[in-house]
C-alpha positions as CSV (number, residue, x, y, z in Angstrom):
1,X,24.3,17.6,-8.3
2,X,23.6,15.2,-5.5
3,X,22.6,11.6,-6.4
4,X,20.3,9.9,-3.7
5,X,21.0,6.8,-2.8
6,X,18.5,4.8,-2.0
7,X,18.3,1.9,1.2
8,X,15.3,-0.7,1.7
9,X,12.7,0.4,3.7
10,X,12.4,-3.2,5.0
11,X,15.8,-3.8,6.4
12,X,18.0,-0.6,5.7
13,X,20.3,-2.2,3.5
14,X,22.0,0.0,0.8
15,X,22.9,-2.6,-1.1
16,X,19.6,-2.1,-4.2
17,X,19.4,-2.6,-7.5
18,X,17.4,-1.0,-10.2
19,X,14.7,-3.1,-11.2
20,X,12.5,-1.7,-13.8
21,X,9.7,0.9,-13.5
22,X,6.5,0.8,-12.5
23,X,3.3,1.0,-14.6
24,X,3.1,5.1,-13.5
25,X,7.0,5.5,-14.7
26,X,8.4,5.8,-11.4
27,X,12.1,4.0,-10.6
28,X,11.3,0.7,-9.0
29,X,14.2,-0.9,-6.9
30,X,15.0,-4.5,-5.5
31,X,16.7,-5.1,-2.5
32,X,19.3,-7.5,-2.7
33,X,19.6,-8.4,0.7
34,X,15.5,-9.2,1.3
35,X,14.4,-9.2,-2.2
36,X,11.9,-6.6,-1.4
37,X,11.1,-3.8,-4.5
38,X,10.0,-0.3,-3.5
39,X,9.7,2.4,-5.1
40,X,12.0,6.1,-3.0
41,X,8.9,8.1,-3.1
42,X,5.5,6.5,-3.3
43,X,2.4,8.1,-4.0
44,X,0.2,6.1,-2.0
45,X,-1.0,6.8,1.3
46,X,-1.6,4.1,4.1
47,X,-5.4,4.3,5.4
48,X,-5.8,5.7,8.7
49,X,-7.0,3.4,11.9
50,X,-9.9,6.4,11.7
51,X,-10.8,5.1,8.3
52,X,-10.6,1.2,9.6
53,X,-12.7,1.7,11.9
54,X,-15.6,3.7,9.3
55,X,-15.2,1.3,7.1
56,X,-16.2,-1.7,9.5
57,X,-19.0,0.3,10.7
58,X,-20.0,0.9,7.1
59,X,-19.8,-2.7,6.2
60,X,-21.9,-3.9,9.5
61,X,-24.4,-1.6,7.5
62,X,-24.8,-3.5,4.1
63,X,-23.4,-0.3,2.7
64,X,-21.5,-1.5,-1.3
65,X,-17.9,-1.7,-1.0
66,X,-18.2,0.9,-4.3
67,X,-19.7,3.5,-1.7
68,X,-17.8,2.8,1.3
69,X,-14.7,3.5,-1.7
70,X,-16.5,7.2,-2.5
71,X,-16.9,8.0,0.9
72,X,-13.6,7.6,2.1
73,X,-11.8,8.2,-1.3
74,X,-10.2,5.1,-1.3
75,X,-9.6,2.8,-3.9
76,X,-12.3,-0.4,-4.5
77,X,-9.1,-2.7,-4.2
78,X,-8.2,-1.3,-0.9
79,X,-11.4,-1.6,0.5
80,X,-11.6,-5.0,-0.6
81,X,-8.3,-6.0,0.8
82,X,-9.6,-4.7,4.0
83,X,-12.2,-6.7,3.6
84,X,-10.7,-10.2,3.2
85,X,-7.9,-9.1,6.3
86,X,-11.2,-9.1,8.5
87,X,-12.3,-12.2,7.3
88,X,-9.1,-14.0,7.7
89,X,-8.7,-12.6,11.0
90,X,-12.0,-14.0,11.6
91,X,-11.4,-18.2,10.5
């Protein structure tokens, strides 16, 4: 039996702790070194530039953040963090 041992996808570091688990059961880990937590294999998926780029074009066209969120099949939340990246971009 091989035990993985896990490093901080921030800096590299080896030197982690356990920390808990998150709200879906999975291990959750804290870096020592940069304080970061992370989780060895996570579920979510970063949204694509492709996907950006719809959704500013879908917002330039009035179109409900709940539809832009069906359409892509993205959560609400990430839509909305997109959202309020663009607008601090923008000030």
């Amino acid at each position: 039996m091989t035990v993985e041992i896990p490093h901080c996808p921030h800096c590299g570091s080896k030197e982690v702790s356990r920390n808990g688990q998150t709200r879906h059961g999975k291990q959750n880990y804290k870096c020592r070194e940069c304080g970061r937590q992370f989780v060895l294999n996570p579920a979510g998926k970063p949204i694509t530039k492709e996907q950006k780029e719809l959704m500013s074009r879908m917002l330039l066209e009035r179109i409900s953040q709940a539809g832009i969120a069906r359409v892509l099949q993205v959560s609400e939340d990430t839509v909305q963090r997109y959202v309020n990246s663009q607008a601090a971009a923008v000030k």
